[in-house]
N, C-alpha and C positions, 0 to 999 in steps of 0.2 A: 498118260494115265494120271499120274501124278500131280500135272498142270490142272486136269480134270477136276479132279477132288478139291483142289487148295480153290477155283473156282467157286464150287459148288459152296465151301463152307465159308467162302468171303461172303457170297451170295448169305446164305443163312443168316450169317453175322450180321448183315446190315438189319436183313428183318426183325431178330431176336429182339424180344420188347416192344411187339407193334404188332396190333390185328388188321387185317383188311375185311376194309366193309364197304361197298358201294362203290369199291375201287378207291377209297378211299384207305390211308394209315393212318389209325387212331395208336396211340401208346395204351399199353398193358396194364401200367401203372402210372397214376400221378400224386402229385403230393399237395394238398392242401390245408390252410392254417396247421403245417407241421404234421400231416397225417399224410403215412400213405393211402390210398385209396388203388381200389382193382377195378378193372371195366368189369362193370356187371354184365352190359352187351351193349349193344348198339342196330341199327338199323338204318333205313332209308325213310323219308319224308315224300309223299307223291302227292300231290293235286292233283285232281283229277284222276285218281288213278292210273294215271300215265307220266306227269311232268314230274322227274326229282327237282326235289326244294332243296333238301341235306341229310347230310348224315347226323342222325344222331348220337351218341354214346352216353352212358350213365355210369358214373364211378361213385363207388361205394365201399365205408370198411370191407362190410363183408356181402358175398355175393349171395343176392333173394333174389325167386320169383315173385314176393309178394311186394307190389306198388305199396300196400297200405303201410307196408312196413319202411321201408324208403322215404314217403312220406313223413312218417312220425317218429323217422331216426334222429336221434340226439346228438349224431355223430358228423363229422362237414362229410357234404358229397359234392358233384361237380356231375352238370350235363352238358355237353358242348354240341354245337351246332358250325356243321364245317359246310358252307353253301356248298352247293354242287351247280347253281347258277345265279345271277345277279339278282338281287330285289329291290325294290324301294324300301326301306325301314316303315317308314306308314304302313304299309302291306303289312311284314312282319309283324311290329304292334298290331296291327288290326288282327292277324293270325291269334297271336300270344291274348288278347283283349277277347277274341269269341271265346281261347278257351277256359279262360278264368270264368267266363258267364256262365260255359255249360257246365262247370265243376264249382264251381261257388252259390253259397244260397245269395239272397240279397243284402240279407245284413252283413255279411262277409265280404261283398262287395264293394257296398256302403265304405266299412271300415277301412276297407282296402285303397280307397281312392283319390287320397294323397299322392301314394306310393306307386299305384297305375300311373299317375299324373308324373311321377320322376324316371320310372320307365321310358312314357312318352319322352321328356326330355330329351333323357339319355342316347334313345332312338334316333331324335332329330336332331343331335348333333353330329352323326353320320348320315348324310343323305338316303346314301346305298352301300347295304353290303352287297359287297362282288365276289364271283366264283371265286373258290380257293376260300377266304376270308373263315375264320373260326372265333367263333361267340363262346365264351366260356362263363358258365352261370353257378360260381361257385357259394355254396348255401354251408355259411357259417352262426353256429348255432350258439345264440346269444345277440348277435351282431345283424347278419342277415344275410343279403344276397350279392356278391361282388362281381359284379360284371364288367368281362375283359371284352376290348374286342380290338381284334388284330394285332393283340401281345398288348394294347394296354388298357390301365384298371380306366374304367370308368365313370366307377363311384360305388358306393356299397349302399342299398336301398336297403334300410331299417326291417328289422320284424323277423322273427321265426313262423310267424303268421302268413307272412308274404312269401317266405320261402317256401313253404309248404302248400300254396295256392298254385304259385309259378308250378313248382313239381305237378302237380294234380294235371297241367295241360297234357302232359304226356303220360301219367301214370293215375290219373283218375278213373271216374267212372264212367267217365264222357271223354276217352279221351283223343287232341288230332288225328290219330291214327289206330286202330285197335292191331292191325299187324304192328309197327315201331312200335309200342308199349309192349306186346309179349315178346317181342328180340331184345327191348332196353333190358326186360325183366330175364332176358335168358330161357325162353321158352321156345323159343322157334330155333 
């Protein structure tokens, strides 16, 4: 019995501090530019309906259901993208690229397309992310967007403008997924 219990609460202990989502462990809490930040929620990415892409997760000072607010927080947050199977990064861009269009007017686009153009870069200097593989899109506010991928920084693409376009893919009005946007937001 004894054996049993001390099991059970090792078991526990490893989990403590980590949600499962998609079969997927995301952590509870993460810390950026010096801020702790909470999962607000997270969810799956499907194509089609049927093929998982990835998990999402959305970290945030403090936990909203409102996208618009997340958006135009002043505060750093962090969305990470844990593949659930391989992609070509063109694909991905191409993904990340529809959804700036259906959440951006055009002059916002316009202005935007330097910094699409650094994105691209950044993309193709990883051919493909592969399964397992975690994309962290942390939106520091002043600075901009600092993109890690597979533990490292990538580059930090300029703009609170841009950070707040990126977020719109998943938390707009049009957004990849309307289930993942109310699980990122804590609704589902």
């Amino acid at each position: 019995m004894k054996t049993t219990l001390a099991m059970l609460l090792a078991a526990a202990s490893l989990w403590a501090g980590a949600a499962e989502i998609g079969e997927v462990r995301v952590d509870d809490t993460v810390k950026v530019a010096g801020q702790d930040l909470t999962l607000n929620g997270g969810g799956v990415r499907y194509k089609w309906g049927v093929a998982k892409v990835y998990v999402g997760a959305l970290y945030t000072a403090q936990r909203t259901a409102n996208g618009d607010a997340v958006i135009g927080d002043a505060k750093p947050r962090r969305m990470t993208l844990t593949m659930l199977r391989s992609v070509p990064t063109d694909k991905l861009h191409e993904s990340l690229l529809d959804g700036l269009e259906a959440n951006c007017s055009e002059a916002e686009l316009a202005a935007l397309q330097p910094r699409i153009k650094e994105l691209n870069a950044i993309f193709q200097s990883v051919s493909e992310v592969k399964q397992g593989d975690v994309i962290a899109l942390d939106f520091l506010p002043g600075k901009g967007t600092q993109i890690t991928m597979r533990g490292q920084v990538k580059d930090v693409i300029a703009g609170d403008d841009f950070a707040r376009a990126l977020l719109k893919v998943w938390l707009g009005k049009n957004p990849a997924s309307s289930s993942l946007k109310s699980n990122l937001l804590g609704s589902k």
